[in-house]
C-alpha positions as CSV (number, residue, x, y, z in Angstrom):
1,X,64.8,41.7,-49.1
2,X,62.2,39.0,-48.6
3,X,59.4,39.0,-51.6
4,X,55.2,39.6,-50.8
5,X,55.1,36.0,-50.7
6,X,58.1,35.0,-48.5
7,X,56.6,37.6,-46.2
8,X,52.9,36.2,-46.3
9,X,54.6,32.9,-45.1
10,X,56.5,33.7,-42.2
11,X,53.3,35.2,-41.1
12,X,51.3,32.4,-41.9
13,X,53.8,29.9,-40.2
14,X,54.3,32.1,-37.3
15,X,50.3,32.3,-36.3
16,X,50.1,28.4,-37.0
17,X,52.9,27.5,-34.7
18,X,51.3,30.7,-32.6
19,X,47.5,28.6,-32.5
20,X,48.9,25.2,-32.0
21,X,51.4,25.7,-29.3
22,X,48.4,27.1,-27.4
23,X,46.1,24.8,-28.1
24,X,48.0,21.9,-27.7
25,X,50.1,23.2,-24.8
26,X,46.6,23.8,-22.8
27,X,45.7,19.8,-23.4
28,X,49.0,19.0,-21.7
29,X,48.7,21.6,-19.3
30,X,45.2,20.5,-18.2
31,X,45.9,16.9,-17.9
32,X,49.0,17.2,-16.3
33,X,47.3,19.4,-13.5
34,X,44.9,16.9,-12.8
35,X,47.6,14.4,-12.1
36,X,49.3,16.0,-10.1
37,X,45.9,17.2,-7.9
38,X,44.3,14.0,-8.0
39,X,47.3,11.5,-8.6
40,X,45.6,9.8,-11.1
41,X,45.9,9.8,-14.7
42,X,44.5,7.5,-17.4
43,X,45.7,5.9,-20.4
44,X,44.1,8.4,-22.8
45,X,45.7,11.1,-20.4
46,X,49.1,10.1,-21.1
47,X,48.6,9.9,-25.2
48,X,47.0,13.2,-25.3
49,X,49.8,14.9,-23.0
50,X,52.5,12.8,-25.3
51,X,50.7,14.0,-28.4
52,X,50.1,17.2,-27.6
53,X,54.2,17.5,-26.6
54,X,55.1,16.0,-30.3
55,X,53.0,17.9,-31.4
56,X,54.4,21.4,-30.0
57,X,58.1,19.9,-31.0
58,X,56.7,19.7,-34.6
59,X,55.2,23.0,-35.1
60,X,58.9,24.2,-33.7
61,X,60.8,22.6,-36.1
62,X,58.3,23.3,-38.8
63,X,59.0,27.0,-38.3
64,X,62.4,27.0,-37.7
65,X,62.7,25.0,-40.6
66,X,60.6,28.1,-42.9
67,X,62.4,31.0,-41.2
68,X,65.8,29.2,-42.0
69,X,64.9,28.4,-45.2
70,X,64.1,31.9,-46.1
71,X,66.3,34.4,-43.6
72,X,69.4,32.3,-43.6
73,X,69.5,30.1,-46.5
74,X,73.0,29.5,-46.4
75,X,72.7,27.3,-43.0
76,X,71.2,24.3,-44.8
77,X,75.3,24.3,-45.8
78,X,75.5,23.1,-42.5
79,X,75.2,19.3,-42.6
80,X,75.5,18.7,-39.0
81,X,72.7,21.7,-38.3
82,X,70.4,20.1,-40.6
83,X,70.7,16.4,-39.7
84,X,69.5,17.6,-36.2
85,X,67.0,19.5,-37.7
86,X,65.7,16.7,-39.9
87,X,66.2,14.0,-36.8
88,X,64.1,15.9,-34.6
89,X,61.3,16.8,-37.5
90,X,61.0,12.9,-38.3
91,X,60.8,12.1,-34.6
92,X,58.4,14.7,-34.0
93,X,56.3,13.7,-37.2
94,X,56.6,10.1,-36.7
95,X,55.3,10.3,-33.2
96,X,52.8,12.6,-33.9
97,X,51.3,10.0,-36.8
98,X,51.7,7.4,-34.1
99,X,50.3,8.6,-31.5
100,X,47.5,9.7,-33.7
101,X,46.8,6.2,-34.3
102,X,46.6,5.3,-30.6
103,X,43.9,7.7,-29.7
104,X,41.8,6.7,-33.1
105,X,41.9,3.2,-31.8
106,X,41.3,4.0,-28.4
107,X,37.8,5.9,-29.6
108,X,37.2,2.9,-31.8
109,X,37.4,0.6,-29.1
110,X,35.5,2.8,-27.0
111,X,33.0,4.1,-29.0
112,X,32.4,1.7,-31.8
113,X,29.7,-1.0,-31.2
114,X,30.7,-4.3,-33.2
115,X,30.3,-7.4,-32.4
116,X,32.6,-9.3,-34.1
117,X,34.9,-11.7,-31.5
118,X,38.3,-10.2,-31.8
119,X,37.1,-6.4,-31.8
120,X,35.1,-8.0,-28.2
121,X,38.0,-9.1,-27.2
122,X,40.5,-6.2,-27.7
123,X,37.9,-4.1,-26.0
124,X,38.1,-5.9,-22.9
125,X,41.9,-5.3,-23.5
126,X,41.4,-2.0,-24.2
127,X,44.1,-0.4,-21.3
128,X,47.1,-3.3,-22.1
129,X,46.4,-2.7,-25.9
130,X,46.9,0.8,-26.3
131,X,49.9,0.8,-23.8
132,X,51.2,-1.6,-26.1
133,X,50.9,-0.2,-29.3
134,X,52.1,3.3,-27.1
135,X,55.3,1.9,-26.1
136,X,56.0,0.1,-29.5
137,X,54.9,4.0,-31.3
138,X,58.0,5.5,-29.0
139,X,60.6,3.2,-29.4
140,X,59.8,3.0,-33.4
141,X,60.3,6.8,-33.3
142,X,63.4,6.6,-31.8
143,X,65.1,3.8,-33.8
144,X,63.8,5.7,-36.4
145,X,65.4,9.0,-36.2
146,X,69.0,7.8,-34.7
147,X,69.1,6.1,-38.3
148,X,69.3,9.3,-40.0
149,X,73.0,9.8,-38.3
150,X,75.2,9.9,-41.3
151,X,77.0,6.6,-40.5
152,X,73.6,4.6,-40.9
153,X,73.8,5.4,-44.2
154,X,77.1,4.8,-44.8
155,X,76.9,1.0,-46.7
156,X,74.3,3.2,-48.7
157,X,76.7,5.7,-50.4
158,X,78.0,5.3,-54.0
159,X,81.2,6.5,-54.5
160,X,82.6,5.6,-58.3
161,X,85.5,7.7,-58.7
162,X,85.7,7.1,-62.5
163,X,82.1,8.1,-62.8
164,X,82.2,11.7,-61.8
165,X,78.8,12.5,-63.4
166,X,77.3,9.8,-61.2
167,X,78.9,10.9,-57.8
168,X,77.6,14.6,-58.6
169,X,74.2,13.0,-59.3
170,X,74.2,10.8,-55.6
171,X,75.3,13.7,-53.2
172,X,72.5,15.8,-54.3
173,X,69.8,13.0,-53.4
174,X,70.6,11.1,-50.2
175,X,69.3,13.9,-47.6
176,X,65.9,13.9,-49.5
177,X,66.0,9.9,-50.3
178,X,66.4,8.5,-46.7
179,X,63.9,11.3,-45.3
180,X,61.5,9.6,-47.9
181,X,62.7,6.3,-47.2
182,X,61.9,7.0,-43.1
183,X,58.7,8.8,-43.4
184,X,57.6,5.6,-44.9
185,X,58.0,3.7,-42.5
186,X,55.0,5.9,-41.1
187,X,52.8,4.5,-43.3
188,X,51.6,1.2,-41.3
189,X,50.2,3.6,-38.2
190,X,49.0,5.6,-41.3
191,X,47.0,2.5,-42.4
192,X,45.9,2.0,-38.7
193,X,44.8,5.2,-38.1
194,X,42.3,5.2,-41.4
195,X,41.1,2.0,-40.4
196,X,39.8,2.6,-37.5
197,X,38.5,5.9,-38.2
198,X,36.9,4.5,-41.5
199,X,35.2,1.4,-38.5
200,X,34.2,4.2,-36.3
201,X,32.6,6.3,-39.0
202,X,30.9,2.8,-40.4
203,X,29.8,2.4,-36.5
204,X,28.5,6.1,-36.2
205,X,26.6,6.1,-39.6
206,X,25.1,2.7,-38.7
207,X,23.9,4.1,-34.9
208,X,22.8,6.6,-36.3
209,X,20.4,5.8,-39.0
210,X,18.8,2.9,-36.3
211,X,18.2,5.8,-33.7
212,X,16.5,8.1,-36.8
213,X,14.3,5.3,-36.9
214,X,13.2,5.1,-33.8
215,X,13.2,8.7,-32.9
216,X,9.9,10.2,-31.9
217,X,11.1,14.0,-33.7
218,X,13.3,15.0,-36.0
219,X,15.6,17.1,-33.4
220,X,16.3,14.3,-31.2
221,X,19.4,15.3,-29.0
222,X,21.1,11.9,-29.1
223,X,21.1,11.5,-33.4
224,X,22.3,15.3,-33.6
225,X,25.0,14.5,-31.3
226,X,25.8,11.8,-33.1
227,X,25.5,13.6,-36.4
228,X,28.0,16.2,-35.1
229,X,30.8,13.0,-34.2
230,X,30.5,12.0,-37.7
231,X,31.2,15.4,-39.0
232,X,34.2,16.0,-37.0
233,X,35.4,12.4,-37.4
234,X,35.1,13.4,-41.3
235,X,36.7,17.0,-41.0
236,X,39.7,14.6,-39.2
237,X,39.8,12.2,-41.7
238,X,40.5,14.9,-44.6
239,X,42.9,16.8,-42.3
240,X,45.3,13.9,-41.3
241,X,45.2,12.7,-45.4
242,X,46.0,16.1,-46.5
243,X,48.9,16.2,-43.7
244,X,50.3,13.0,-44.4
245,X,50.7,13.3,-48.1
246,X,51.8,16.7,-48.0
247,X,54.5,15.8,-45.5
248,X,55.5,13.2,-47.8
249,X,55.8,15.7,-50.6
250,X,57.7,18.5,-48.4
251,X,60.3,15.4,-47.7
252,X,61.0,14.9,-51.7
253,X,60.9,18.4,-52.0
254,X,65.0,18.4,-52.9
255,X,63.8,15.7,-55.9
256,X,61.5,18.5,-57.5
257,X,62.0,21.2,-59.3
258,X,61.1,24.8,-57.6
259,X,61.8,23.0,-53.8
260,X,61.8,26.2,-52.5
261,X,58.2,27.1,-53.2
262,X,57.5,23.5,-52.1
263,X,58.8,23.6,-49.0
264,X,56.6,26.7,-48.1
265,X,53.5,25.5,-49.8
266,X,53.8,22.5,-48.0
267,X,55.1,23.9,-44.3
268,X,51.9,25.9,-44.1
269,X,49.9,23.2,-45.5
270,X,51.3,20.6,-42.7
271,X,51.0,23.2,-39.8
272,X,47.3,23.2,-40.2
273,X,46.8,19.9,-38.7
274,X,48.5,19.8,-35.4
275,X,47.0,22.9,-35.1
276,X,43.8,22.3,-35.5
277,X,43.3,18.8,-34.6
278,X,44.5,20.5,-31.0
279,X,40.9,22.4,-31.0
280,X,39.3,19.4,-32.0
281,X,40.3,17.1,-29.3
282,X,39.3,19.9,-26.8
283,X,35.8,20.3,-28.0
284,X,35.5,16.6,-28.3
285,X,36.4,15.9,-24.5
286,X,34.3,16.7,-22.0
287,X,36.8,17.8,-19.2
288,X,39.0,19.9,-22.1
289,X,35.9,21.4,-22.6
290,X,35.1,22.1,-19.4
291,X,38.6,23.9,-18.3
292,X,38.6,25.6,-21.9
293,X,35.2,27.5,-21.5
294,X,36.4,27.7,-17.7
295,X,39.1,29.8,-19.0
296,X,37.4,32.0,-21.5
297,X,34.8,33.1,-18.6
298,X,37.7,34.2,-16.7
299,X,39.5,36.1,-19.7
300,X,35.6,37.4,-20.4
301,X,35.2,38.5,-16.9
302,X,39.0,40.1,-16.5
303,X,37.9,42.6,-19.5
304,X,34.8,43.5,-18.1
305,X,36.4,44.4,-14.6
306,X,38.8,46.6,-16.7
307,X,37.5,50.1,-16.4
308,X,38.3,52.1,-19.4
309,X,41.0,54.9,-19.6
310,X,40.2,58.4,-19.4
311,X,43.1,60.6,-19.9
């Protein structure tokens, strides 16, 4: 009998994966429409359809991960069920983190006005840049999660038969210490990511207080829509923080004590971000915005056509 709690959860997990497959699934959905009608898609197209896919992927495994966890317990006896399980959750994250940084250096480059040479330069560069750093995020991923088969790991094990204590001590931890070990390794498109978001933030503040300046009223369209960018690069900024150091945590969980209550602090806690960033991205792109208010006129207009039932 599951408790209030474990109950709460699933319900919680279940509406995040719910929101973000939507979301996300209608930024792939859009984008992949208009290549296929026009035959033309862009760079930033094909990170925010590949995000938006990792993304889906990871709210999957997140939740099947939780229900699992709490309705079969016994299946994380299954060593072979759970390496898959954590291969596809590291690949998932890891691209998702990636590809993250991608589209925050893309907006940097694009948005961002510095003038310092190299910056100049890379913007010039912008397409081959981003393509690069695209196809060096992919292959990094998969590298990545084929070295959590087993027999990677193999030179790693300890295996001291006269030290019993010891071996009982080392097959409890190496799941939960390479998982740490790998989602590590996350940590330099981490560091990219807040750079550039920190430069464009720097950039947005700096526009902005020159346009304030020179503003003729104090409701000037351009600084409020400015004003808005920084707010939503902010909200970002906390949201991909929170999501990174709380993944980190949910990967050690098997190191702390209560892992259970970790695991579905921290699965809710991650789900929030590639949910919400999905909702994010759409408002903040003109054509996702577009096709997303396109759809809720339709949806608006299909439940005024319905004519209520009269028995």
């Amino acid at each position: 009998m599951l408790s209030t709690m474990e109950v709460i959860y699933i319900f919680l997990i279940a509406g995040e994966m719910t929101i973000g497959i939507w979301g996300n699934g209608f930024i792939a959905l859009v984008n992949c429409t208009r290549w296929l009608r026009r035959r033309d898609i862009s760079v930033i197209d094909i990170i925010l359809v590949i995000l938006a896919i990792s993304r889906i992927c990871l709210l999957c495994v997140i939740s099947l991960d939780g229900f699992i966890l709490l309705l079969s317990p016994d299946i994380y006896a299954n060593s072979e069920l759970t390496n898959i399980v954590d291969a596809v959750w590291t690949f998932s994250n890891h691209s998702s983190i990636c590809f993250t940084s991608c589209l925050s250096i893309f907006y940097l480059l694009k948005i961002a006005n510095i003038s310092h040479p190299f910056f100049l330069w890379l913007k010039l560069k912008i397409n081959r840049v981003i393509l690069g750093m695209f196809l060096m995020s992919f292959l990094t991923c998969i590298i990545i999660s084929v070295s959590l088969n087993e027999d990677f790991w193999d030179p790693f094990k300890v295996n001291h038969k006269e030290n019993i204590t010891w071996e009982f001590k080392v097959s409890k931890i190496p799941s939960a210490f390479k998982l740490v070990i790998l989602n590590l390794g996350a940590i330099v498109p981490f560091v990219l990511c807040l750079i550039s978001v920190l430069l464009l933030l720097f950039s947005l503040f700096r526009h902005t207080r020159q346009m304030k300046l020179y503003a003729t009223g104090s409701g000037d369209p351009s600084t409020e829509a400015h004003t808005r960018a920084i707010k939503t690069v902010m909200i970002f900024l906390l949201l991909f923080i929170i999501y990174y150091a709380v993944s980190l945590v949910v990967t050690s969980s098997f190191l702390i004590p209560h892992g259970k209550l970790v695991v579905m602090f921290g699965g809710v806690v991650v789900g929030i971000f590639p949910s919400i960033h999905s909702f994010i991205l759409i408002m903040g792109n003109s054509k996702l915005r577009g096709a997303f208010l396109k759809v809720l006129r339709i949806v608006k207009g299909f439940h005024k056509r319905r004519k209520p039932f009269v028995p």
